[in-house]
C-alpha positions, 0 to 999 in steps of 0.5 A: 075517310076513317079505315077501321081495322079489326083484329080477331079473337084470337089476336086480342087474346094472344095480346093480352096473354102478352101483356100480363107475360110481360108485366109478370116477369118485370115485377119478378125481374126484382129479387127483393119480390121474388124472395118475398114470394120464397117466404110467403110461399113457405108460410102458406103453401108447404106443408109439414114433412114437406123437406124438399119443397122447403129446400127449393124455397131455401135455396131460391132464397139464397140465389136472389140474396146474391142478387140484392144490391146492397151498395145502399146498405149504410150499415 
């Protein structure tokens, strides 16, 4: 015998919710992704006079630069 079990709307949205969270925050938990969202984010979104947008975006930028792993750097 086959026990079929049904989940609610609200269940299955609640679910998915879930799921795009955390595929969201895995694919930011990288900072080479988030400084490239800092840059892409000053190119098309600020827009001029925007002084402290632009700052948010600097100072993002160098928070995650820390972050980089540069034991790979052969320079």
């Amino acid at each position: 015998m086959r026990r079929y079990h049904t989940v609610s709307i609200e269940d299955r949205e609640m679910f998915a919710y879930n799921k795009q969270y955390n595929e969201r925050q895995r694919i930011l938990s990288h900072p080479e992704l988030r400084i490239r969202y800092a840059f892409e984010f000053l190119q098309g979104y600020i827009q001029d006079g925007d002084d402290q947008m632009k700052a948010k975006c600097y100072n993002g930028i160098a928070k995650y630069s820390a972050q980089l792993d540069t034991s790979e750097a052969h320079f």
